[in-house]
C-alpha positions as CSV (number, residue, x, y, z in Angstrom):
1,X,-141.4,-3.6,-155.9
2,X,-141.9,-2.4,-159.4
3,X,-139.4,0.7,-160.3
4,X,-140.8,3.3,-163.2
5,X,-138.9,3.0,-166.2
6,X,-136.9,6.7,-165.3
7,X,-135.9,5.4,-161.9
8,X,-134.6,2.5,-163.8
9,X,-132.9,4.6,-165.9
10,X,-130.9,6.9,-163.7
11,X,-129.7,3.7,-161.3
12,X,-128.7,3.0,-164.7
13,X,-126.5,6.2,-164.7
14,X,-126.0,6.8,-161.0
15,X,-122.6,5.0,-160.9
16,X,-121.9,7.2,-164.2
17,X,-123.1,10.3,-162.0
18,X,-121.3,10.0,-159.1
19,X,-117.4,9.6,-161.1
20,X,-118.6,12.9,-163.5
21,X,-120.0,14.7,-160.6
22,X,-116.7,15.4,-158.3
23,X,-113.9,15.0,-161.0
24,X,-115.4,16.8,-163.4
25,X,-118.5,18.9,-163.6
26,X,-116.9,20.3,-159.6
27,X,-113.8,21.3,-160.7
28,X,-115.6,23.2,-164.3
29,X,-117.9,25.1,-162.0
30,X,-115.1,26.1,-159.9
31,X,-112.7,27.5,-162.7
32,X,-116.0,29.2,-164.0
33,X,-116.4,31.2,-160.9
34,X,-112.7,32.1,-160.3
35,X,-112.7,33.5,-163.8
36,X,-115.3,36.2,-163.1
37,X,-113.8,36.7,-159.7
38,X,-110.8,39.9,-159.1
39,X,-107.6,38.7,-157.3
40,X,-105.7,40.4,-154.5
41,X,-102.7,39.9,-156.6
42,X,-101.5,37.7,-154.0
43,X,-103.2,34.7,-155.0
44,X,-106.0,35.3,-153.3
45,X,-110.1,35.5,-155.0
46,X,-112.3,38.7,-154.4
47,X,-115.8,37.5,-154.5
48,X,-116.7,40.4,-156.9
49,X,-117.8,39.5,-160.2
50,X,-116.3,41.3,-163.0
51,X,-115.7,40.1,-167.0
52,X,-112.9,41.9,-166.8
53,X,-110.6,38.6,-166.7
54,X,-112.3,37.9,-170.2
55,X,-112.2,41.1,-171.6
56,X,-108.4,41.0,-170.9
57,X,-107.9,37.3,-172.4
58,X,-110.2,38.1,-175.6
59,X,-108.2,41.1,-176.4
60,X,-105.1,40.3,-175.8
61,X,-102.7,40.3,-179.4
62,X,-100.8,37.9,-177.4
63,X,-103.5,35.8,-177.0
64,X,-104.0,35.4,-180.6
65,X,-100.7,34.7,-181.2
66,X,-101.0,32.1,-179.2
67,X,-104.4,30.6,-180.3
68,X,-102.8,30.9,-184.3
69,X,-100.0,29.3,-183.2
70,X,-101.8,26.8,-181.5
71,X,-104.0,26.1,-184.5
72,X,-101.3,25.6,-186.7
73,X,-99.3,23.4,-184.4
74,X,-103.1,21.3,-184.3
75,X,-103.7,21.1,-188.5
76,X,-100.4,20.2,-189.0
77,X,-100.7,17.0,-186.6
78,X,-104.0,16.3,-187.4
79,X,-102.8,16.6,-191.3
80,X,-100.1,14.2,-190.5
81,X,-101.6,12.0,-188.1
82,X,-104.7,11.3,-190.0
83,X,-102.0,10.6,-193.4
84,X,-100.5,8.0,-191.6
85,X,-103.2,6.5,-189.4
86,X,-105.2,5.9,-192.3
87,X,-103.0,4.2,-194.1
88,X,-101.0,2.0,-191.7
89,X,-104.9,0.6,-190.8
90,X,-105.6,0.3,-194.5
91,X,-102.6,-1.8,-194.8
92,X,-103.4,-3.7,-191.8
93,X,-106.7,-4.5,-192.6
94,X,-106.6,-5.2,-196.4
95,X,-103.3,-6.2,-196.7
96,X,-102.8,-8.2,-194.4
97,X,-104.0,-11.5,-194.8
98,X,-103.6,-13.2,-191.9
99,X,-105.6,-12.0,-188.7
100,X,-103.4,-12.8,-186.1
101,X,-100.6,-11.3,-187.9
102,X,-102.3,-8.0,-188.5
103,X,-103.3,-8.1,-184.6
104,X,-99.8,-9.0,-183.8
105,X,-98.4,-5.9,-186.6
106,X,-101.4,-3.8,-184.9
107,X,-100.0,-4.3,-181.1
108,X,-96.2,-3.6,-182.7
109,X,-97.6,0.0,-183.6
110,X,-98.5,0.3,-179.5
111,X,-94.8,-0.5,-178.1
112,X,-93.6,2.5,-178.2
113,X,-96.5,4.0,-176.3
114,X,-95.9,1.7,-173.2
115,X,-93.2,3.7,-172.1
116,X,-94.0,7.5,-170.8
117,X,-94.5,10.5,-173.4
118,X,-91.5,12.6,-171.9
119,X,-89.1,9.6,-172.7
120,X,-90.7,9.0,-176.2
121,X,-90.1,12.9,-176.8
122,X,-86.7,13.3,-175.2
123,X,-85.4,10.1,-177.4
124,X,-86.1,12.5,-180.5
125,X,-83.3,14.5,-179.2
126,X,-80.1,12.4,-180.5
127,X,-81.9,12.0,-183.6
128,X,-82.9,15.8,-184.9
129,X,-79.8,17.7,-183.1
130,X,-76.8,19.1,-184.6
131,X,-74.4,16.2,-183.9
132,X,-77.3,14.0,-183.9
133,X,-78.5,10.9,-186.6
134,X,-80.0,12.7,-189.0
135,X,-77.7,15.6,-189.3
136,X,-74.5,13.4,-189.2
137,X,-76.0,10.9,-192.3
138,X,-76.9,14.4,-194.3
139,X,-72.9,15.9,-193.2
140,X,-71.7,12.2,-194.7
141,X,-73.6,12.4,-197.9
142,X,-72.8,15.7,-199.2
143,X,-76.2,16.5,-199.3
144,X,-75.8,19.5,-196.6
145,X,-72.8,21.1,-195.5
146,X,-73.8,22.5,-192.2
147,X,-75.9,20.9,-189.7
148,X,-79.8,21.7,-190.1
149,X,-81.0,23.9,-187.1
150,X,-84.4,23.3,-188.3
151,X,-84.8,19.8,-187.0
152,X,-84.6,20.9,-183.3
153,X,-85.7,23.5,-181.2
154,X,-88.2,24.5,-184.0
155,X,-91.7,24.1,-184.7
156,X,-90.8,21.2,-187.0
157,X,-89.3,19.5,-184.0
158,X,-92.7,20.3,-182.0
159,X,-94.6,18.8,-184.8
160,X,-92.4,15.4,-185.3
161,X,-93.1,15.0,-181.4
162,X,-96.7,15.5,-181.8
163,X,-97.0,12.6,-184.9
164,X,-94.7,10.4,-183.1
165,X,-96.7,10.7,-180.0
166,X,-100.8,11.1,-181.0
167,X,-100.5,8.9,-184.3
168,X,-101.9,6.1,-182.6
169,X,-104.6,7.6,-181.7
170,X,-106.0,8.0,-185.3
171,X,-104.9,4.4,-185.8
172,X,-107.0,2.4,-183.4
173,X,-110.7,4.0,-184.2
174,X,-109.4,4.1,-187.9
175,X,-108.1,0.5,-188.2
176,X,-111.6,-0.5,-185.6
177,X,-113.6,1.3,-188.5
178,X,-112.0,-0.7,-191.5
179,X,-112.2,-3.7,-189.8
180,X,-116.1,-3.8,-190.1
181,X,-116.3,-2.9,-193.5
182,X,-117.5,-6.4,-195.5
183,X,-114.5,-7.4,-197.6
184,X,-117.2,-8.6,-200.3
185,X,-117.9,-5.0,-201.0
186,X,-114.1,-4.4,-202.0
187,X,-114.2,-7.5,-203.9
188,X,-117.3,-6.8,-206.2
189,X,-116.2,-3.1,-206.8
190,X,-112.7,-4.6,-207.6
191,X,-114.6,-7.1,-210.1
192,X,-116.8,-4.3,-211.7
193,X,-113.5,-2.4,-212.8
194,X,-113.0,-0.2,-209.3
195,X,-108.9,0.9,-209.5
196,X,-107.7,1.1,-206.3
197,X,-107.7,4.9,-205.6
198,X,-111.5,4.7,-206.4
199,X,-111.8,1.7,-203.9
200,X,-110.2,3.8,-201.3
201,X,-111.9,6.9,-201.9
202,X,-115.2,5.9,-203.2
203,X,-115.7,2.7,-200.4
204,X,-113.2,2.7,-198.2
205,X,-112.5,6.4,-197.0
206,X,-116.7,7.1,-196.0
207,X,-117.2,3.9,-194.5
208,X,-114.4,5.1,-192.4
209,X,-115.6,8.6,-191.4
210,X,-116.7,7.3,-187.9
211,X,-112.8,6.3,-186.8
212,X,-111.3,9.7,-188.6
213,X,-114.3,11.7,-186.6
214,X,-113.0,9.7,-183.3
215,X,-109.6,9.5,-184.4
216,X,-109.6,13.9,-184.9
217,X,-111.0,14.3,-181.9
218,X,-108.4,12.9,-179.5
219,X,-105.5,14.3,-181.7
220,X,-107.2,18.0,-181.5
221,X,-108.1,18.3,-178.2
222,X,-104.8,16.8,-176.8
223,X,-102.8,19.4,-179.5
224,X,-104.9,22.3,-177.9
225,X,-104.2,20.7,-174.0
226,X,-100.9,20.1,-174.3
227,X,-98.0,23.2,-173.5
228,X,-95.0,20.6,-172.4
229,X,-94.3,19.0,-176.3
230,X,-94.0,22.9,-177.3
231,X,-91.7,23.8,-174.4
232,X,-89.3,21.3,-174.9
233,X,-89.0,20.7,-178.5
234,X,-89.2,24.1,-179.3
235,X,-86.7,25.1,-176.9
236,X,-88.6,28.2,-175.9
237,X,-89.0,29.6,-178.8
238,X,-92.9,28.7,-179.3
239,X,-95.5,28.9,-176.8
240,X,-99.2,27.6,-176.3
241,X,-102.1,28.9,-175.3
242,X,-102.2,26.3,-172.0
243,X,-98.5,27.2,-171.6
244,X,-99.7,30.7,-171.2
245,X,-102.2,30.3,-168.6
246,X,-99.8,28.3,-167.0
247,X,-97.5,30.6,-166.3
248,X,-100.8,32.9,-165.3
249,X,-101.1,30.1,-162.3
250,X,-97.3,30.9,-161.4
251,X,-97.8,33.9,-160.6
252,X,-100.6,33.7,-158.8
253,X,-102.8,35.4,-161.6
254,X,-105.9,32.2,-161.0
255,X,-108.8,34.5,-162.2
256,X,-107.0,35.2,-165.5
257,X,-105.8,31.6,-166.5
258,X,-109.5,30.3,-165.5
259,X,-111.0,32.6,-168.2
260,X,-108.3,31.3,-170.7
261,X,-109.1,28.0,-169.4
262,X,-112.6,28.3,-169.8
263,X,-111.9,30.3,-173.5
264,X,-110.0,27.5,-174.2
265,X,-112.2,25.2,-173.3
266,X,-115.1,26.4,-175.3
267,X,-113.2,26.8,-178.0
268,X,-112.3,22.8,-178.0
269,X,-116.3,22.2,-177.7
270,X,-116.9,23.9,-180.5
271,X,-114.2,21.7,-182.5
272,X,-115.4,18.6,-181.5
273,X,-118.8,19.8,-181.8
274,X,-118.2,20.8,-186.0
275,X,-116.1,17.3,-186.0
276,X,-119.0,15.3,-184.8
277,X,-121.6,16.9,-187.4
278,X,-119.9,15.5,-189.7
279,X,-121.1,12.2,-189.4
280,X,-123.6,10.1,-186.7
281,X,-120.9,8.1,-184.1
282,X,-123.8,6.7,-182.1
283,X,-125.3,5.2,-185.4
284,X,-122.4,4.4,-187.0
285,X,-121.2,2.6,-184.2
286,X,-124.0,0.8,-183.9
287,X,-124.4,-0.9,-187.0
């Protein structure tokens, strides 16, 4: 028997279909429904629909706070992330002469991310405290007189733990980008006079776009998901946008933290969205 070429293509996608279907389309359409449901304030859903939920989250001075907060908490690591990324894999790649040594330096860059987030976070914590590293090296060479409180419990600290943590995520598409580009090109721009900054910004930097597109996606939409790195290294005193909807959910408040989910949410789209018109990833990929 002779399938049509659409059949074909959705056996194709069935296996696709039926992993998207119940752990993730399901549990979208849910939170969209409880967010234009009332609640019993007990936890419990009245099936009455109502924008009320949203009015509440989109007007809300606190929830700007938050959002601002949360955007500047998401530049500042994508700033960071992308500054290092970028040039740890342009070291790697054109550097490095050897390509099992530059694999081998590559997979040095993952160690630290075999063990779990918390620990990689909580380990900053003897570094940036009062008595810690940092502040006793500073104390011992006269160049401060009193510990920094900066370094911990700040937004700095919430920052450090979001570089340490999501930089390796700009480096893989990044240094998978470079990696393709035809080392004859550098060579003959290097031979027609190219200085090295022009290299880099003229050759190198576009023919990279498709890793920092990939590369900014992961690091903003885990920024924007993420409430635990601000908890802890901030000691309380910043908060998140998921951090607030999560304590929404503690108190039984469900309707409310699904519209600022599903604000949220749309909000990330819309990043990812602007980050991806920015250049082609199927094509580029594909050449």
């Amino acid at each position: 028997m002779i399938l049509s070429r659409p059949l074909v293509g959705w056996l194709y996608v069935s296996p696709l279909m039926l992993v998207l279907i119940p752990f993730f389309v399901l549990p979208i359409l849910v939170v969209l429904v409880a967010s234009v449901f009332e609640t019993d304030g007990f936890g419990g859903l009245i099936p009455t629909f109502t924008l009320a939920n949203y009015a509440t989250v989109l007007t809300s001075g606190l929830t700007f706070n938050l959002y601002l907060e949360t955007v500047q908490f998401t530049v500042l690591t994508w700033f960071f992330t992308l500054l290092l990324g970028f040039f740890i894999a342009y070291f790697l790649v054109f550097h490095v002469r050897n390509p099992l040594l530059a694999i081998g330096l590559f997979l040095i860059c993952t160690v630290p991310f075999w063990t779990s987030n918390i620990i990689r976070m909580i380990s900053w914590i003897p570094l940036l405290g009062k008595e810690g590293l940092i502040n006793s090296a500073l104390i011992k060479t006269h160049v401060v007189a009193q510990p920094l409180d900066v370094l911990l419990f700040s937004s700095l600290a919430v920052v450090i733990a979001y570089v340490h943590q999501l930089t390796i995520f700009m480096i893989v598409p990044i240094f998978n980008s470079m990696a393709r580009i035809d080392k004859r090109t550098i060579e003959a721009a290097r031979d027609a006079g190219a200085s090295r900054f022009d290299i880099v910004r003229l050759i190198v930097l576009p023919l990279s776009k498709t890793g920092i597109a990939l590369g900014s996606i992961f690091v903003v939409s885990i920024v924007m998901g993420d409430f635990f790195v601000v908890k802890v290294m901030s000691g309380g005193g910043s908060a998140s946008v998921v951090g607030a909807f999560y304590e929404d959910i503690g108190v039984l408040q469900y309707p409310t933290a699904a519209a600022s989910a599903t604000v949220l949410t749309i909000i990330v789209s819309l990043l990812v969205v602007a980050i991806l018109r920015t250049v082609d990833v199927r094509r580029e990929l594909t050449r």
